[in-house]
C-alpha positions as a printed Julia matrix, in Angstrom:
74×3 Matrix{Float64}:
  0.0     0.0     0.0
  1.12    3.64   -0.59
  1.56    4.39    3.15
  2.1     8.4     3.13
  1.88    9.38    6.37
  0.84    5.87    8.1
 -2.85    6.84    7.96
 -4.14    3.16    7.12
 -1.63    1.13    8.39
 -2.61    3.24   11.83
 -6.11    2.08   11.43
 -4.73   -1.59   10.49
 -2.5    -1.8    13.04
 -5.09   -1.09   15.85
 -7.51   -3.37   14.32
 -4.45   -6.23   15.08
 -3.47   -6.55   11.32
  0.53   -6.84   10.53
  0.36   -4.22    7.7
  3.58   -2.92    5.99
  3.5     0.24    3.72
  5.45    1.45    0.93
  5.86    5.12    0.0
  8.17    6.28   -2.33
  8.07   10.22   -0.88
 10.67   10.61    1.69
  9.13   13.59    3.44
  5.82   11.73    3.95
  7.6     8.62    5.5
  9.38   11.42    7.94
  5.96   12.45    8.92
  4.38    8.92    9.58
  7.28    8.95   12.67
  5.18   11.71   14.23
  1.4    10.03   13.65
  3.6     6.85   15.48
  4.72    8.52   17.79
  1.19   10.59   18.55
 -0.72    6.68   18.36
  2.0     4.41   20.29
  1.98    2.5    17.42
  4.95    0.59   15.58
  4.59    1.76   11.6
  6.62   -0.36    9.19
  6.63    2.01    6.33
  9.37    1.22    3.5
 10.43    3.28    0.62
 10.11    2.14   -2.57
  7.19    2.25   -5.67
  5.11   -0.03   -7.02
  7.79   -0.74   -9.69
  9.79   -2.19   -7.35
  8.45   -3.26   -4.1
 11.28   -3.28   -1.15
 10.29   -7.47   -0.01
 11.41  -10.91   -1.17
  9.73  -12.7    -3.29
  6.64  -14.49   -1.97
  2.73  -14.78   -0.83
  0.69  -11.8     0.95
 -2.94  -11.97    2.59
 -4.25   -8.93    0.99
 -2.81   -5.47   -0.94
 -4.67   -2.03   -1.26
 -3.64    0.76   -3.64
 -4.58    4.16   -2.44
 -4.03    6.89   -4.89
 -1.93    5.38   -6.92
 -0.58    7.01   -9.94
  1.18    5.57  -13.1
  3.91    7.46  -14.77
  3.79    7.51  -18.86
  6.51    5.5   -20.77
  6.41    8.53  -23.18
């Protein structure tokens, strides 16, 4: 998932989900430190895009895409 500033993986998280997010803007990841922080919550937010996802290779339970935008070949 695009994580941005750890909104949904908060809500995850205290639902008792092990979510992991991916953002590929630095500044945003910076900011999910303070929602963490503010919640008591552990966010595991990696940077990287959808092009090429920071994990190994392997099964997940379940993916969302929040605004998620594609960048033209051209």
């Amino acid at each position: 998932m695009v994580a941005a500033q750890g909104v949904w993986l908060t809500a995850l998280a205290k639902r008792g989900f092990e979510a992991v997010g991916v953002e590929p803007w630095t500044p945003a990841i910076e900011v999910s430190g303070d929602l963490a922080e503010a919640t008591g919550l552990q966010l595991d937010i990696r940077e990287g895009g959808a092009e090429s996802l920071p994990f190994e290779d392997g099964p997940v339970d379940f993916v969302h895409a929040n605004s998620v935008l594609a960048r033209s070949a051209g």
